[in-house]
C-alpha positions as CSV (number, residue, x, y, z in Angstrom):
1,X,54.9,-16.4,-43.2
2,X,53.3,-19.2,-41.3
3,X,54.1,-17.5,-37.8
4,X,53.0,-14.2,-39.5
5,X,49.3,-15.6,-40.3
6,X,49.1,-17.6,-36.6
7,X,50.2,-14.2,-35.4
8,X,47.0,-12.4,-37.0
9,X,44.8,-15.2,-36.4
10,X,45.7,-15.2,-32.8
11,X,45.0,-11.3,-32.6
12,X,42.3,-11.6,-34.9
13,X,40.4,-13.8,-32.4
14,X,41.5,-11.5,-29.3
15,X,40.0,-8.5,-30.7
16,X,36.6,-10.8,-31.4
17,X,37.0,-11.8,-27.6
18,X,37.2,-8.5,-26.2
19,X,34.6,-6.7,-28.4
20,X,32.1,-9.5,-27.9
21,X,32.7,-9.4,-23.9
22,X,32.5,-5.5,-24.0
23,X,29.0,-5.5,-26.1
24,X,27.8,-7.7,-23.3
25,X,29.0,-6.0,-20.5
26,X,27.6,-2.8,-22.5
27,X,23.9,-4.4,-22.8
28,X,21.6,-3.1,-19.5
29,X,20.6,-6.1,-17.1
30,X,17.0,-5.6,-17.7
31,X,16.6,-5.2,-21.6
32,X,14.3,-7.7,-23.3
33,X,13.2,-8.4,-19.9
34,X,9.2,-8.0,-18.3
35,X,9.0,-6.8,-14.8
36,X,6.2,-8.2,-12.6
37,X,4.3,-5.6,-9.9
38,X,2.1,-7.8,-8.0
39,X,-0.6,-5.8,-6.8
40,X,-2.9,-7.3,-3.7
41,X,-6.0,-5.9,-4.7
42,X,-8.6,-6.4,-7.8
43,X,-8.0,-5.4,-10.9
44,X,-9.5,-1.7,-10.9
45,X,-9.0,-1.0,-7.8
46,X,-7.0,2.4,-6.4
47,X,-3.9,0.0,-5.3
48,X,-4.3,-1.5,-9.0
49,X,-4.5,2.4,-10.8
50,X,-1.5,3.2,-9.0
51,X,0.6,0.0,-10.0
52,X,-0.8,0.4,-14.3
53,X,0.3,3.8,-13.7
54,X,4.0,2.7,-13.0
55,X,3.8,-0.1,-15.3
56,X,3.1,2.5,-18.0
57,X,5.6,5.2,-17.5
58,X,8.3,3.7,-15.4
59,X,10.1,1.5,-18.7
60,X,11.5,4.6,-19.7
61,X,13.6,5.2,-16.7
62,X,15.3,1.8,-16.2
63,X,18.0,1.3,-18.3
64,X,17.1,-1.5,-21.0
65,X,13.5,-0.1,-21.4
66,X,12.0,-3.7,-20.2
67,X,8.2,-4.3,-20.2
68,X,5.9,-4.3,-17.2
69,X,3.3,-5.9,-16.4
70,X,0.9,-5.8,-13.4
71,X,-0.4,-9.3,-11.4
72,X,-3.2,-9.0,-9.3
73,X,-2.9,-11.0,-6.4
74,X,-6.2,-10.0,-4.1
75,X,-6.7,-11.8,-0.9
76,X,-6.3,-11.2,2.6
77,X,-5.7,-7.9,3.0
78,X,-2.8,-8.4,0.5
79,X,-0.9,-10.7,2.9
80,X,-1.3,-13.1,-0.3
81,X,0.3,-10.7,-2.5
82,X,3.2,-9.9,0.5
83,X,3.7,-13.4,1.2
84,X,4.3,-14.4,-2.4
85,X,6.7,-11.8,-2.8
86,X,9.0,-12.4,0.1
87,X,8.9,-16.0,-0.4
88,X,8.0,-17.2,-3.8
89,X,9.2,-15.0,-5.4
90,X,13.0,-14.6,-7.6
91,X,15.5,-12.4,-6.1
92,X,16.4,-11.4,-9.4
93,X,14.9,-7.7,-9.2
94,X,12.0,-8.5,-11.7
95,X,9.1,-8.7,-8.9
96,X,7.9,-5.5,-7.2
97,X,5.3,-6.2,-4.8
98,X,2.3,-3.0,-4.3
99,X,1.3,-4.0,-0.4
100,X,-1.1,-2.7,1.9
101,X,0.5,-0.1,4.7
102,X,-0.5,-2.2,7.7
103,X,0.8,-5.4,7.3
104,X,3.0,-4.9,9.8
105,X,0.2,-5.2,12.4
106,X,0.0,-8.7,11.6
107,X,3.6,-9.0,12.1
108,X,3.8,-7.5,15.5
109,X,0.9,-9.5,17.2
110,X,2.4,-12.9,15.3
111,X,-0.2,-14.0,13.4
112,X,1.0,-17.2,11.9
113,X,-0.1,-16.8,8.5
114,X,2.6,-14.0,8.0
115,X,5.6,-15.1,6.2
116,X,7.5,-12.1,5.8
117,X,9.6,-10.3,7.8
118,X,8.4,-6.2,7.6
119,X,11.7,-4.6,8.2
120,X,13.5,-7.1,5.6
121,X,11.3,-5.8,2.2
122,X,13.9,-4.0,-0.2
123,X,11.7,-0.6,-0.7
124,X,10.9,1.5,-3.4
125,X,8.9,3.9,-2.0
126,X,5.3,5.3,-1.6
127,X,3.4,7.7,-4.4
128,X,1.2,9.2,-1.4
129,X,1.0,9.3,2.2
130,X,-2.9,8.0,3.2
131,X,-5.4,9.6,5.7
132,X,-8.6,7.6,6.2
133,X,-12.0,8.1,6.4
134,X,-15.3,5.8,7.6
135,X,-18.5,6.1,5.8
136,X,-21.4,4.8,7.0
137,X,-24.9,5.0,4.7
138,X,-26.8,7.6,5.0
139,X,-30.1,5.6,5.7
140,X,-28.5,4.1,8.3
141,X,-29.5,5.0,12.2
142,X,-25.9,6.4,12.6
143,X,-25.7,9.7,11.5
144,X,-22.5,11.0,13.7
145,X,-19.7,9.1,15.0
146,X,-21.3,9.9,18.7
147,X,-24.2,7.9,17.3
148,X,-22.0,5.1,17.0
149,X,-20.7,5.8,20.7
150,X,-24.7,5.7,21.6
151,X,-25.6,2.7,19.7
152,X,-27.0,-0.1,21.4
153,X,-26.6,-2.2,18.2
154,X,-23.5,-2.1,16.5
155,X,-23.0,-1.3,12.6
156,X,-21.5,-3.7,10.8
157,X,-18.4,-2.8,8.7
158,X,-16.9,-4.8,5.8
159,X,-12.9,-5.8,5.6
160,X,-10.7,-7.7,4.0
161,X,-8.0,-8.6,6.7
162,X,-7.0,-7.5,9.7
163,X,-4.1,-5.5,8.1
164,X,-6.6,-3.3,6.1
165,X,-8.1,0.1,6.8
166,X,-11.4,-1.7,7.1
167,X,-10.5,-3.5,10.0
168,X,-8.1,-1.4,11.9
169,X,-9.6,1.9,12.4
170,X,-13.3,1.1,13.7
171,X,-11.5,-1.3,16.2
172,X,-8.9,2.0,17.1
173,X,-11.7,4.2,17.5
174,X,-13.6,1.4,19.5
175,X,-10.7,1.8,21.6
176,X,-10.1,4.8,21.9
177,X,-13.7,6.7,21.6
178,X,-15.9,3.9,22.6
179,X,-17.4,3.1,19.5
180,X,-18.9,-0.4,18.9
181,X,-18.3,-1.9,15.4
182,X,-18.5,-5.3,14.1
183,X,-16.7,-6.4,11.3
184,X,-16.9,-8.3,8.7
185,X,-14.2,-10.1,7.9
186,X,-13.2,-11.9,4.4
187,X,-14.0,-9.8,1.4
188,X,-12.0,-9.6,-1.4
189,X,-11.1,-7.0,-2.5
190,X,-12.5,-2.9,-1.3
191,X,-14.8,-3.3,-4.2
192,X,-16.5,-6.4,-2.8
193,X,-17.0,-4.5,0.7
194,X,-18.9,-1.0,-1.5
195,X,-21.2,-4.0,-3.8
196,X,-22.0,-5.1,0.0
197,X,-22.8,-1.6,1.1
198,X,-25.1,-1.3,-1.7
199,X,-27.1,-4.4,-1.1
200,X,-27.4,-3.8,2.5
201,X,-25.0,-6.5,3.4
202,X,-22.7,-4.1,5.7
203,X,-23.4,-0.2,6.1
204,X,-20.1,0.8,6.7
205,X,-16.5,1.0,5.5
206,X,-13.2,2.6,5.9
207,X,-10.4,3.0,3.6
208,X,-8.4,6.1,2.4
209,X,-9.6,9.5,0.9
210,X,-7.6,9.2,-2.5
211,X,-10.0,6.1,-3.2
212,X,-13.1,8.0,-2.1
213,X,-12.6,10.9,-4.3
214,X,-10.9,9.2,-7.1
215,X,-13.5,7.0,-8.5
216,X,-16.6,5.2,-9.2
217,X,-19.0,4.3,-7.2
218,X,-18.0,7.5,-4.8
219,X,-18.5,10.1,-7.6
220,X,-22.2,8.9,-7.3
221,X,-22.8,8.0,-4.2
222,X,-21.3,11.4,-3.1
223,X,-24.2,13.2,-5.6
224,X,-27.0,11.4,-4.3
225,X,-25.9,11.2,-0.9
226,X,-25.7,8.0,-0.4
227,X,-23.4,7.8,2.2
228,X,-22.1,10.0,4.9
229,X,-18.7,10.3,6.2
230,X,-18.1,10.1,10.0
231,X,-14.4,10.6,11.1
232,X,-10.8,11.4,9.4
233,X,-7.9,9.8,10.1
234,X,-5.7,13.0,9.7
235,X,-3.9,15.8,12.0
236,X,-5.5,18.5,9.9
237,X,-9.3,18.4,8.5
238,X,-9.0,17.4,4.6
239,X,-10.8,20.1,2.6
240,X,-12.7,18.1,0.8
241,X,-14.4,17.5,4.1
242,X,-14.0,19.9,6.2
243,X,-17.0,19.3,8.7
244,X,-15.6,15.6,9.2
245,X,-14.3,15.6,12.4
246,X,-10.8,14.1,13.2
247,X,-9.4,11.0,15.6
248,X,-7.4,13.2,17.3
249,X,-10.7,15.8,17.8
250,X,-12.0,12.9,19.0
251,X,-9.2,11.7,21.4
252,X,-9.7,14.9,23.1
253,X,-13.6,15.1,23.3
254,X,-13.7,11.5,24.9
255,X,-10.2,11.8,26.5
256,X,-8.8,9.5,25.3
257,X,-6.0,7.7,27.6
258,X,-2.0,8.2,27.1
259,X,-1.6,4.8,26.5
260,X,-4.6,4.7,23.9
261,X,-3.3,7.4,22.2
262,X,0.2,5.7,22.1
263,X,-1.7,3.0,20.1
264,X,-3.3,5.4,17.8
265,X,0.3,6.4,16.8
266,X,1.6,3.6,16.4
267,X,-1.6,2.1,14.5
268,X,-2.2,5.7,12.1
269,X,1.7,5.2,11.1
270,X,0.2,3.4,8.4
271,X,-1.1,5.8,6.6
272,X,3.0,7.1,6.4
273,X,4.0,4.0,4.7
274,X,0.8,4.7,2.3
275,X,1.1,2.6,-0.6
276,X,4.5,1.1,-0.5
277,X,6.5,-0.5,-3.5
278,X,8.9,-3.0,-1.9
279,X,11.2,-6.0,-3.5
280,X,11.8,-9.2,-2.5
281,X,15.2,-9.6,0.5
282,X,18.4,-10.9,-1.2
283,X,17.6,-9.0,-4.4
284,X,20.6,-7.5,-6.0
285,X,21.8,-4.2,-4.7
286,X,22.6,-2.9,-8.3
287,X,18.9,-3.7,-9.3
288,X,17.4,-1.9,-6.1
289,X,19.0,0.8,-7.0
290,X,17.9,0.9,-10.1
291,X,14.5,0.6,-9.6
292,X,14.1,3.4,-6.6
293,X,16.0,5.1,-9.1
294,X,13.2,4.7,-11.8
295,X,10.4,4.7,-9.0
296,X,11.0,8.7,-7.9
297,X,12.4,9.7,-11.4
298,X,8.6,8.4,-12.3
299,X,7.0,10.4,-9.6
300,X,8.5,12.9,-10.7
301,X,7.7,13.3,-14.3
302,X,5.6,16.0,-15.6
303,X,3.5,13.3,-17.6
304,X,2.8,11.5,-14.5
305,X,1.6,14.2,-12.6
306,X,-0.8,15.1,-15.7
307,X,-2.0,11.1,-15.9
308,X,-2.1,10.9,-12.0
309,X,-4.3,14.4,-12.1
310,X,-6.6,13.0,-14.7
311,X,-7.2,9.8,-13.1
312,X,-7.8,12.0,-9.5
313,X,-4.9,9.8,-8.1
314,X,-2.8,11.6,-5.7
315,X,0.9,12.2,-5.4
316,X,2.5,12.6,-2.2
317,X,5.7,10.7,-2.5
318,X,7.8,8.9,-0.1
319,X,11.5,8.0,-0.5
320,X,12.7,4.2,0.3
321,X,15.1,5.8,3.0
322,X,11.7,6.8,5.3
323,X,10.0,3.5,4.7
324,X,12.7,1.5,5.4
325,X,13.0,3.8,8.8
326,X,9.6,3.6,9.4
327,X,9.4,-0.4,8.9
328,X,12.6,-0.7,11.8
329,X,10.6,1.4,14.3
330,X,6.8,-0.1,14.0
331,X,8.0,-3.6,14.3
332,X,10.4,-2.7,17.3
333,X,7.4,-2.7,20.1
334,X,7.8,-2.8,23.6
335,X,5.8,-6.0,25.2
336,X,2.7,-3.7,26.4
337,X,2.4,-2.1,22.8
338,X,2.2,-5.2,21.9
339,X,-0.2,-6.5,23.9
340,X,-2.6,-3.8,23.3
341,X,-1.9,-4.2,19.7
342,X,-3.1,-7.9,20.2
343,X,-6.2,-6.9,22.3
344,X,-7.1,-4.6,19.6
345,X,-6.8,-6.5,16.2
346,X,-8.1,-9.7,17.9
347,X,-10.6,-11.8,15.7
């Protein structure tokens, strides 16, 4: 009788064992848990819209339902915000980093405040491909971009790091065109650069066109004329502005060189990486997975697209199999890409 209750005991505490271990192995990785998007931009800003947006709608499709949040981490063009995430951060899939497109530049010409390695982010994805624009204020002397070509005094243009829109297309189109800009450097955030425009500081800036027809203070300034817009950054003319001529109009009006056309390629891939979700290296396989899972299930969402439509933000996506393409070829330069890249984002 003895043996008999040891007997049940024993299987007793078996079938305790292995319904405990399969509940746990049952319960999702990331349930009860908060994911962190660090965004490199100001609250408020159209990086920041984009990254609330996720953190809304994007629980749903990760197993576990966890909360997310959104840490803005402005500064240097977002190299902050990348730097943190490749280094600082933990590996443990709970960190999503929402970088600018062109960090890469800095990468290529070795700039020793990069930390990261491009080609080694884990990435998600991009909600929408980027074109560019460059306004300039409409008081100002420069009316055209061959105005700017003419100038004898060159408009100044606000940026926040060499990696940002700001920065890197008046310096290709000085290139390329013959433009003279001077920049700015060490602004914030975009919305620091606009607050300059308005008090006279700067007269110019470029960033993309889902900013400039998404929100405040373009809405306005676009009624009362306060600015003009000068050039495009696209193959095609946007229809939004449709008399704005393109760069590669441009390259052919000023003909342009093979090898500063070359650049331009290589520079204007940016706007293909867009606005890029990426995870820190050595971060789980399983939890990649499932967050590029989440990421384009979200994109794709028939709520999303209404919320995105509403807030004016564009969708366009791109999978984490073209970025991650894209990021081996734009930091595989041959020296005299290179070199020109370091002529042209040179401080």
């Amino acid at each position: 009788m003895i043996r008999r209750s040891k007997s049940i005991i024993l299987a007793t505490l078996v079938l305790v064992v292995l319904w405990s271990s399969t509940g746990l192995a049952q319960t999702p990785y990331y349930a009860g848990k908060t994911i962190t998007i660090v965004a490199g931009t100001k609250a408020g800003d159209v990086y920041d819209l984009y990254a609330r947006m996720f953190a809304q709608h994007m629980p749903k499709y990760i197993p576990g339902n966890p909360n997310i949040i959104v840490q803005n981490m402005a500064g240097a063009g977002s190299m902050i915000a990348a730097n943190f995430v490749y280094n600082v951060s933990n590996p443990d899939g709970l960190t999503i980093g929402a970088i600018f497109p062109a960090l890469y530049f800095d990468q290529v010409v070795q700039r020793p405040e990069v930390k990261y390695d491009w080609s080694k982010f884990l990435w998600l994805g991009s909600p929408v491909t980027s074109n560019h624009l460059l306004y300039m204020r409409a008081d100002s002397p420069y009316k055209t971009i061959h105005d700017v070509v003419k100038a004898s005094t060159a408009p100044k243009c606000g940026a926040t790091g060499t990696s940002s829109t700001a920065y890197y297309v008046p310096k290709l189109l000085d290139e390329v065109i013959g433009t003279n800009f001077e920049i700015v450097l060490g602004y914030q955030s975009g919305q620091d650069i606009d607050l300059a425009v308005e008090r006279n500081e700067v007269v110019c800036r470029s960033f993309t066109l889902t900013a400039f027809f998404a929100r405040e203070p373009f809405t306005t300034w676009r009624k009362k004329k306060f600015v003009n817009v000068l050039v495009q950054t696209g193959r095609k003319r946007d229809k939004r502005i449709p008399d704005v001529p393109t760069i590669y109009e441009l390259m052919d009006q000023y003909k342009s060189s093979p090898a500063g056309r070359s650049l331009a390629t290589l520079v204007l891939a940016a706007g293909d990486f867009g606005r890029p979700y990426v995870m820190p290296p050595n971060t789980p396989a399983e939890h990649v997975k499932t967050i590029r899972e989440a990421f384009m299930k979200t994109l794709n969402d028939e709520a999303v697209k209404a919320d995105a439509a509403k807030k004016k933000l564009e969708l366009d996506p791109s999978t984490a199999d073209e970025l991650e393409k894209l990021a081996k070829e734009v930091t595989g330069q041959s020296p005299d890409i290179i070199a020109k890249m370091k002529t042209l984002l040179a401080k």
